[in-house]
Backbone atoms as SQL, in Angstrom:
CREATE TABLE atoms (id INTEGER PRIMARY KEY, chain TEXT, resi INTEGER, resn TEXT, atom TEXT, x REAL, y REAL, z REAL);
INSERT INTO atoms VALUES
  (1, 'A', 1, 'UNK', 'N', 0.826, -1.188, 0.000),
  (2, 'A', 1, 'UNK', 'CA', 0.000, 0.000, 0.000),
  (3, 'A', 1, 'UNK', 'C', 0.869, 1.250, 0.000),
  (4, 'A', 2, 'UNK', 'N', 1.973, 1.239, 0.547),
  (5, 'A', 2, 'UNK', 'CA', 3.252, 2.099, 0.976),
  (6, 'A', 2, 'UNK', 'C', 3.694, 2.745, -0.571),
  (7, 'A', 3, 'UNK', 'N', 3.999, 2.086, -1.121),
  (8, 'A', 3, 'UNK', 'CA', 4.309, 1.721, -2.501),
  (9, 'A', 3, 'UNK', 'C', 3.913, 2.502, -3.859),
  (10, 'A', 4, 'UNK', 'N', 2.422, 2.304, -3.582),
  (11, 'A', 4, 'UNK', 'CA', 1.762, 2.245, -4.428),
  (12, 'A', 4, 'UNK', 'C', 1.271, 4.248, -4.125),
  (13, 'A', 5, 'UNK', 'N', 1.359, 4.791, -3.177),
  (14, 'A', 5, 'UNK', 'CA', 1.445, 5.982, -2.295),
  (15, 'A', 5, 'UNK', 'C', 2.496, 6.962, -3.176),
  (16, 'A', 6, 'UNK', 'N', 3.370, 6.292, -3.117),
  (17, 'A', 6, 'UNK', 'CA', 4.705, 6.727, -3.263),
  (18, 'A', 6, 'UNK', 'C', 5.179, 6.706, -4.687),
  (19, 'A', 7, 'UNK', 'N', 4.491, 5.614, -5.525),
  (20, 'A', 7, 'UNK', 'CA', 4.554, 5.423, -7.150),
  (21, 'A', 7, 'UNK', 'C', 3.564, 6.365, -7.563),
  (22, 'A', 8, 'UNK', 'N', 2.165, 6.843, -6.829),
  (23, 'A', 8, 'UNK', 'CA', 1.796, 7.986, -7.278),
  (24, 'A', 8, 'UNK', 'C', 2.076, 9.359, -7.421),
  (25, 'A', 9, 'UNK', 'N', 3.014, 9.683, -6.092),
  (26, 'A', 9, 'UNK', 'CA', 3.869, 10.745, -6.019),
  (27, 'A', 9, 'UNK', 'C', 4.223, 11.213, -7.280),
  (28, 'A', 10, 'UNK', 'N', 5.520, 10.274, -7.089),
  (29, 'A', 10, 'UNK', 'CA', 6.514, 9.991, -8.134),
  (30, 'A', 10, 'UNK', 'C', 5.905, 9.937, -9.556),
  (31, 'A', 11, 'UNK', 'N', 4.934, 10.030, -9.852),
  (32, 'A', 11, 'UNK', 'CA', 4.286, 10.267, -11.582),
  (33, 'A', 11, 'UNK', 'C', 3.932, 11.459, -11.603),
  (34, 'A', 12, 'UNK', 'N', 3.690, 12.673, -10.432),
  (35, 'A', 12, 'UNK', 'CA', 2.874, 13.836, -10.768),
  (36, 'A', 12, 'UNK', 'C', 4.240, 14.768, -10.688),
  (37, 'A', 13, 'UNK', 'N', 4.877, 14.284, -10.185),
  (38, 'A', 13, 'UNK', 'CA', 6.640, 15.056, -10.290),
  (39, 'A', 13, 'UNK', 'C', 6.846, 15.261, -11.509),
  (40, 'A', 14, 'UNK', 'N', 8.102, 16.278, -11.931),
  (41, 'A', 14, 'UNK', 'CA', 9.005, 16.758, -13.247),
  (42, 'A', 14, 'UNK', 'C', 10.057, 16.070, -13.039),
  (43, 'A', 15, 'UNK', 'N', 10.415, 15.717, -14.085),
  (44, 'A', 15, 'UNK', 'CA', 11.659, 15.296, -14.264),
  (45, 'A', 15, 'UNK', 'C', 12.834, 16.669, -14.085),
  (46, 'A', 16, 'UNK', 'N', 14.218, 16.380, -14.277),
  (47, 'A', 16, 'UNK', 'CA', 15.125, 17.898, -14.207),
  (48, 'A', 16, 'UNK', 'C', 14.807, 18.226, -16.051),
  (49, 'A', 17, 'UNK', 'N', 15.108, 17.429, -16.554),
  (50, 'A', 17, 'UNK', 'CA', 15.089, 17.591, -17.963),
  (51, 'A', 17, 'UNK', 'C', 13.314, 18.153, -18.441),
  (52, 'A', 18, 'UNK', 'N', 12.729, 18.086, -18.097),
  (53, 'A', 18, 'UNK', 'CA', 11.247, 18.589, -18.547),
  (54, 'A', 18, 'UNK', 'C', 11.124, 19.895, -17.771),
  (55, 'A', 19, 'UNK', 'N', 11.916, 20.248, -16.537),
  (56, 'A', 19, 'UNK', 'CA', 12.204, 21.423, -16.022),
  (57, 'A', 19, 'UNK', 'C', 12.708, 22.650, -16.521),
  (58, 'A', 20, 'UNK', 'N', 13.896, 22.227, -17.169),
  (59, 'A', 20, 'UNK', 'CA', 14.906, 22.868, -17.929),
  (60, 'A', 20, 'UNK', 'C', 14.387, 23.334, -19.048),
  (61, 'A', 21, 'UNK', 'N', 13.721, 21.973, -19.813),
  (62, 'A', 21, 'UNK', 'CA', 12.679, 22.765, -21.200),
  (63, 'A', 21, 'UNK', 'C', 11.721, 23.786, -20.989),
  (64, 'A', 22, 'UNK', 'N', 10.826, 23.442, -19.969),
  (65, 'A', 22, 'UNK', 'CA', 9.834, 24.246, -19.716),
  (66, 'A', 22, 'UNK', 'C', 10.249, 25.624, -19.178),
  (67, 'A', 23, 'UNK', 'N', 11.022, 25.836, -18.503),
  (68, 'A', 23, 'UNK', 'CA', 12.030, 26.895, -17.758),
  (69, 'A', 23, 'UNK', 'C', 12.526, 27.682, -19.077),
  (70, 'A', 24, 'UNK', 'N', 12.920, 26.884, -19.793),
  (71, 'A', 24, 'UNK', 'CA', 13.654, 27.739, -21.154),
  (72, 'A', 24, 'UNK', 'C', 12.674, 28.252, -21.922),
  (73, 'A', 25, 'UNK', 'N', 11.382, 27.520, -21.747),
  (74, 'A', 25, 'UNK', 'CA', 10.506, 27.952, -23.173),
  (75, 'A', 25, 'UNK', 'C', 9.764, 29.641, -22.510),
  (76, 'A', 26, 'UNK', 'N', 9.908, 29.365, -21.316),
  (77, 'A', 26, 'UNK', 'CA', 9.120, 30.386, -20.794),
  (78, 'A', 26, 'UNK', 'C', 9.988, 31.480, -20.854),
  (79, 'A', 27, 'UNK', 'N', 11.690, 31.127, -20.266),
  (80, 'A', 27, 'UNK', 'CA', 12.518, 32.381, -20.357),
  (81, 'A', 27, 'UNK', 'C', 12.466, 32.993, -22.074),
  (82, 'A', 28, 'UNK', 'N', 12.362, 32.295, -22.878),
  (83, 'A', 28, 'UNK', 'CA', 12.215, 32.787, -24.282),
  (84, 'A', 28, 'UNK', 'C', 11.175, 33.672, -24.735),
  (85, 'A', 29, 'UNK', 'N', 9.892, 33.217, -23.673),
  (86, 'A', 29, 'UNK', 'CA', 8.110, 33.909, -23.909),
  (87, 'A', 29, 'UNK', 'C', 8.707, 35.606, -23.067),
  (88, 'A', 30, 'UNK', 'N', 9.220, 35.883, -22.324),
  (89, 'A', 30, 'UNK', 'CA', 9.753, 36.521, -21.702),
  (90, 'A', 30, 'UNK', 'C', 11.017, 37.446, -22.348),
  (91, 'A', 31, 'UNK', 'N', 12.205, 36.471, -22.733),
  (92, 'A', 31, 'UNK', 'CA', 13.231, 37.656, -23.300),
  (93, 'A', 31, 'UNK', 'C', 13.093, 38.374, -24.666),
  (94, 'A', 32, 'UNK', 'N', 12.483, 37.498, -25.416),
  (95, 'A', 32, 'UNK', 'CA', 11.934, 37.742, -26.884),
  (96, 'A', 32, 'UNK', 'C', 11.810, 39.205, -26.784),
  (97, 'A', 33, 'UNK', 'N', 10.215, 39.227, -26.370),
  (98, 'A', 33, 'UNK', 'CA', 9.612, 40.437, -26.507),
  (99, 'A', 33, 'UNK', 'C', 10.214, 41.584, -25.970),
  (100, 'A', 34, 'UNK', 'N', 10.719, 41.257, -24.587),
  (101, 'A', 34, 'UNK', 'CA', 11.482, 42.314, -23.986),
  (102, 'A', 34, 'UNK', 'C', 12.969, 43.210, -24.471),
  (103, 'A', 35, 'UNK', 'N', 13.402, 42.290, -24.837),
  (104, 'A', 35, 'UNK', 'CA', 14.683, 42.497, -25.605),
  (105, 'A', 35, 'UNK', 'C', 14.231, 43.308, -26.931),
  (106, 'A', 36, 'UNK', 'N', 13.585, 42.483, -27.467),
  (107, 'A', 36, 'UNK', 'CA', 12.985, 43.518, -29.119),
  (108, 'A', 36, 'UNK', 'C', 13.087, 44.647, -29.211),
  (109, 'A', 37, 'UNK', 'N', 11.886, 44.770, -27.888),
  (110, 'A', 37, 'UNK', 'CA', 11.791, 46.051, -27.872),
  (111, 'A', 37, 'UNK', 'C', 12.301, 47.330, -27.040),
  (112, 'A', 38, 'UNK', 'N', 13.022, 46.725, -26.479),
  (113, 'A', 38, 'UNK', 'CA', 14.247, 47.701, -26.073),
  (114, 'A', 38, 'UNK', 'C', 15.045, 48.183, -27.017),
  (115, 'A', 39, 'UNK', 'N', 15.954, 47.299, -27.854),
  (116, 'A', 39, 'UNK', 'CA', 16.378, 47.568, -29.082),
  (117, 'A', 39, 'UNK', 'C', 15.808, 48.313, -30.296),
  (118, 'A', 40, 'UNK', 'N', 14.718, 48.395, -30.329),
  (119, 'A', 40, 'UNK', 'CA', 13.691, 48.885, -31.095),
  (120, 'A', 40, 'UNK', 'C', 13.394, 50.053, -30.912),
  (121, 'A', 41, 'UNK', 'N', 12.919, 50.399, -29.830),
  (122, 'A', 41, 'UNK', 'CA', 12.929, 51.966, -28.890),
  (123, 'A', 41, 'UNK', 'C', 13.966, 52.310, -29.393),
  (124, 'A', 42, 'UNK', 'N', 15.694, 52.019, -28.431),
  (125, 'A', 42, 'UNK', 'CA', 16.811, 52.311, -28.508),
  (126, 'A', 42, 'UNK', 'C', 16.997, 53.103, -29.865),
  (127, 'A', 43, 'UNK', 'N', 16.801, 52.468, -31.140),
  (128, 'A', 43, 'UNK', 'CA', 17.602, 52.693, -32.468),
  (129, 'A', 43, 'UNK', 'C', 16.055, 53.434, -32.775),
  (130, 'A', 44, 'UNK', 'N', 14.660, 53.579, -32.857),
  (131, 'A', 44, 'UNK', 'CA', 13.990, 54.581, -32.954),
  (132, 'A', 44, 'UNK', 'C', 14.346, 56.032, -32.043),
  (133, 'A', 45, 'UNK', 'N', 14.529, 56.291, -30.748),
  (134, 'A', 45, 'UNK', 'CA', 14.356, 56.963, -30.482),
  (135, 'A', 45, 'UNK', 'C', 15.672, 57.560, -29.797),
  (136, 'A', 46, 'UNK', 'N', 16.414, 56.946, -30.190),
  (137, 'A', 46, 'UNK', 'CA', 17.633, 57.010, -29.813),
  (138, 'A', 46, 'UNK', 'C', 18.432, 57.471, -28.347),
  (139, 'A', 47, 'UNK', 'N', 17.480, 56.820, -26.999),
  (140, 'A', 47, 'UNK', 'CA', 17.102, 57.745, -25.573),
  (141, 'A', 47, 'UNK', 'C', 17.613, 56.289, -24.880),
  (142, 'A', 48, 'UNK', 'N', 18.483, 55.691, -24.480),
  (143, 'A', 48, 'UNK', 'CA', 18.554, 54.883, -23.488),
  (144, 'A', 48, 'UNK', 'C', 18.018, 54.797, -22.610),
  (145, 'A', 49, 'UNK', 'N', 17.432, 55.211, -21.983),
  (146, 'A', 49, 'UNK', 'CA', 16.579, 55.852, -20.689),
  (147, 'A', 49, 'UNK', 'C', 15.135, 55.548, -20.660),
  (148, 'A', 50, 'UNK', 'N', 15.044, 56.270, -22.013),
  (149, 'A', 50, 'UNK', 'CA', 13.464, 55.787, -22.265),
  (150, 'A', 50, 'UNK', 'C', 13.180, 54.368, -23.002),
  (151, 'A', 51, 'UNK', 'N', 13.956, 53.974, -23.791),
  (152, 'A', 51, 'UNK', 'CA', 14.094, 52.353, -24.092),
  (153, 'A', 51, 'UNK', 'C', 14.065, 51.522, -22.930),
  (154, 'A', 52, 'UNK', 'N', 14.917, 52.119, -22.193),
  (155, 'A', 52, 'UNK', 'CA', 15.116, 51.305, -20.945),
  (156, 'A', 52, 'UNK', 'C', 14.021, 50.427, -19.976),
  (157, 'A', 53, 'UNK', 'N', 12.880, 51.915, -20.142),
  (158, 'A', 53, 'UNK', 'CA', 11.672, 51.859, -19.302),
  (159, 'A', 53, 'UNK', 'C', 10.605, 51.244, -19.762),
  (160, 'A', 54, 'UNK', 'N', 10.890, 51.754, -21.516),
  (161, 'A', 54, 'UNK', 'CA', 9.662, 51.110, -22.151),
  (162, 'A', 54, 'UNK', 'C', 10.076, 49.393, -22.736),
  (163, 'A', 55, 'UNK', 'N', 11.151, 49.161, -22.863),
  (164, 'A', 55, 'UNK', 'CA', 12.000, 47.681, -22.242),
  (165, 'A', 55, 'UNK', 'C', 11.217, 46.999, -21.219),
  (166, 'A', 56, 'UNK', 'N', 11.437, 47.526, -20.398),
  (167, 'A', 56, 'UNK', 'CA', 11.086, 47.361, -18.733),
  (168, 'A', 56, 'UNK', 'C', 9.510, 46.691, -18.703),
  (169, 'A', 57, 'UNK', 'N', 9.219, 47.616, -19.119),
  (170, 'A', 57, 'UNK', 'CA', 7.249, 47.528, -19.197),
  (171, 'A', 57, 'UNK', 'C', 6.714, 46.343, -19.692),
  (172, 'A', 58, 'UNK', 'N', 7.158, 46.252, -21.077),
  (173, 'A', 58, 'UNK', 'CA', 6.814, 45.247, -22.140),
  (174, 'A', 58, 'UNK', 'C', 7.604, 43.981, -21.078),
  (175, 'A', 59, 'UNK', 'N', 8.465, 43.946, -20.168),
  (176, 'A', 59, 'UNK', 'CA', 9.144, 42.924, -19.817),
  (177, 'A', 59, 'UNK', 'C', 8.024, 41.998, -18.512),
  (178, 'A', 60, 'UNK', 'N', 7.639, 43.362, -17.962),
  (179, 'A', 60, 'UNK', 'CA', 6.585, 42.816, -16.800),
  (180, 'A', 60, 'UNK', 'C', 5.492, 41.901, -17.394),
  (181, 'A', 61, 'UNK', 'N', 5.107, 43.184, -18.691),
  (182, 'A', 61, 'UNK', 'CA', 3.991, 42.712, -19.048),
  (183, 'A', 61, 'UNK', 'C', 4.114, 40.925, -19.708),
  (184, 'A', 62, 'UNK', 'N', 5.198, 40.822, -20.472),
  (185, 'A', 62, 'UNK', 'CA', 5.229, 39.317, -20.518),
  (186, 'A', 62, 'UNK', 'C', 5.567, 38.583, -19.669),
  (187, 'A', 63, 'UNK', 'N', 5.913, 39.075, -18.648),
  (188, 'A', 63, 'UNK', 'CA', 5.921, 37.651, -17.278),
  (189, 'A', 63, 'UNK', 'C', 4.748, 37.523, -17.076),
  (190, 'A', 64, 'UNK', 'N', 3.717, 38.565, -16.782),
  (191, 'A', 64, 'UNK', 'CA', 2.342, 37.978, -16.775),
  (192, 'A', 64, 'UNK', 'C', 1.759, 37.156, -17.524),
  (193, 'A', 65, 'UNK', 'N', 1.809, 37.152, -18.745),
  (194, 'A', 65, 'UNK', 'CA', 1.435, 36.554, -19.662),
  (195, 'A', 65, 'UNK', 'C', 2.166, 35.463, -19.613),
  (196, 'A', 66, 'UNK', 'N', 3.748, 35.092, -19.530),
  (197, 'A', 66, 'UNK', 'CA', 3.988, 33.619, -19.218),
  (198, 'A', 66, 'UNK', 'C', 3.330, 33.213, -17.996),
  (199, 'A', 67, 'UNK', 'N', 2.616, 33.722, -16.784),
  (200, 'A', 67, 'UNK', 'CA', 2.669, 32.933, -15.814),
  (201, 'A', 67, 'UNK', 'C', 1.395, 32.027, -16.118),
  (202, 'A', 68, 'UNK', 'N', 0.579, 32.925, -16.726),
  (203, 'A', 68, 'UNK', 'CA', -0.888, 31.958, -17.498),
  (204, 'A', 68, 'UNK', 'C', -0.779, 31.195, -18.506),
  (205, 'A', 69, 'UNK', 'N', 0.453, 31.375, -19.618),
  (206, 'A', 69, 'UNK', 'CA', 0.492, 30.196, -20.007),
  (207, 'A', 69, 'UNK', 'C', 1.266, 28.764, -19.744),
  (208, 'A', 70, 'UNK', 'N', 2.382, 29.526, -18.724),
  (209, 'A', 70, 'UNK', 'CA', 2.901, 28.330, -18.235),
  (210, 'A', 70, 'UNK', 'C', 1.849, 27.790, -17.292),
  (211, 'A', 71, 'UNK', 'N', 1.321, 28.125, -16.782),
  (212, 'A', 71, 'UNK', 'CA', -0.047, 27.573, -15.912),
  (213, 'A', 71, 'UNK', 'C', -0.955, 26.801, -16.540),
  (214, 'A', 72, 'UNK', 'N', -1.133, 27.057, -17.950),
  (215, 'A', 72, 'UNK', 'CA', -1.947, 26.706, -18.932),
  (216, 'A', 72, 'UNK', 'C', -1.351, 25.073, -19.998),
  (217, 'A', 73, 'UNK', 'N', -0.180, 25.651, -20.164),
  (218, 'A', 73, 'UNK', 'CA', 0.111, 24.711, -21.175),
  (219, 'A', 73, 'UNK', 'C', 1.601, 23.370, -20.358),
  (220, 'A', 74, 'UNK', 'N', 2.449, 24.494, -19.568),
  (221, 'A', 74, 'UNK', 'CA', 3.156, 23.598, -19.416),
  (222, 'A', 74, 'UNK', 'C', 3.468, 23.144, -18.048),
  (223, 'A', 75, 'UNK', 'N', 2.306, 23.047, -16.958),
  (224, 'A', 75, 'UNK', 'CA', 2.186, 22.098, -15.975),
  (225, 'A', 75, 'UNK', 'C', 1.437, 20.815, -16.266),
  (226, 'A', 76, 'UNK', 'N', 2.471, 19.798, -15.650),
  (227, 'A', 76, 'UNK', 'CA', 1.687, 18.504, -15.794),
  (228, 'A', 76, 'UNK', 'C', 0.457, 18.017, -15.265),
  (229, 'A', 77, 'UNK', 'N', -0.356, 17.303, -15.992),
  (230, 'A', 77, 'UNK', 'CA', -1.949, 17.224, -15.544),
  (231, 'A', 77, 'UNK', 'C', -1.545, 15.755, -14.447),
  (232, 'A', 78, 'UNK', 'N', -2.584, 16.424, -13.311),
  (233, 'A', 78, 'UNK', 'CA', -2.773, 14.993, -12.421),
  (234, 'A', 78, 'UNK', 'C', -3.617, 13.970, -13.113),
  (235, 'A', 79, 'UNK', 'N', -2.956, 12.838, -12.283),
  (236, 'A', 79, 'UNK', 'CA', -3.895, 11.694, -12.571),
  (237, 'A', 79, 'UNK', 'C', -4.623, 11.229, -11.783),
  (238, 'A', 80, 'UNK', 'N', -6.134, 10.978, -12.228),
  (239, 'A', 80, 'UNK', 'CA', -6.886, 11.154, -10.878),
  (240, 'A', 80, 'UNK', 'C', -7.096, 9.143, -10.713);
């Protein structure tokens, strides 16, 4: 019975390697956009300062947005 407790555990767990992917796909949902458009600002408006901020913004704003889709797509479903 001990066992069988413990083999259920052990299936709703991540592996390190499904960690690492998922960890990466999200840091990507995240640097993409942020980075862009810092660079983008930067060489439009030519203001470090204000790239910086409007960098910044777009950066929050996609962590939000990864936290719902990593919530969404890349947590593992229990088994009931």
């Amino acid at each position: 019975m001990i066992d069988l407790l413990s083999e259920g555990t052990q299936a709703n767990k991540l592996t390190r390697k499904e960690i690492i992917l998922k960890g990466t796909i999200i840091a990507i949902f995240v640097f993409i956009p942020s980075l862009s458009t810092f660079f983008l600002f930067w060489w439009i408006l030519d203001d470090l300062l204000q790239a910086t901020v409007i960098g910044g913004i777009v950066h929050f704003i996609a962590m939000g947005f990864s936290l719902k889709i990593s919530r969404k797509f890349l947590t593992k479903k229990r088994i009931s």
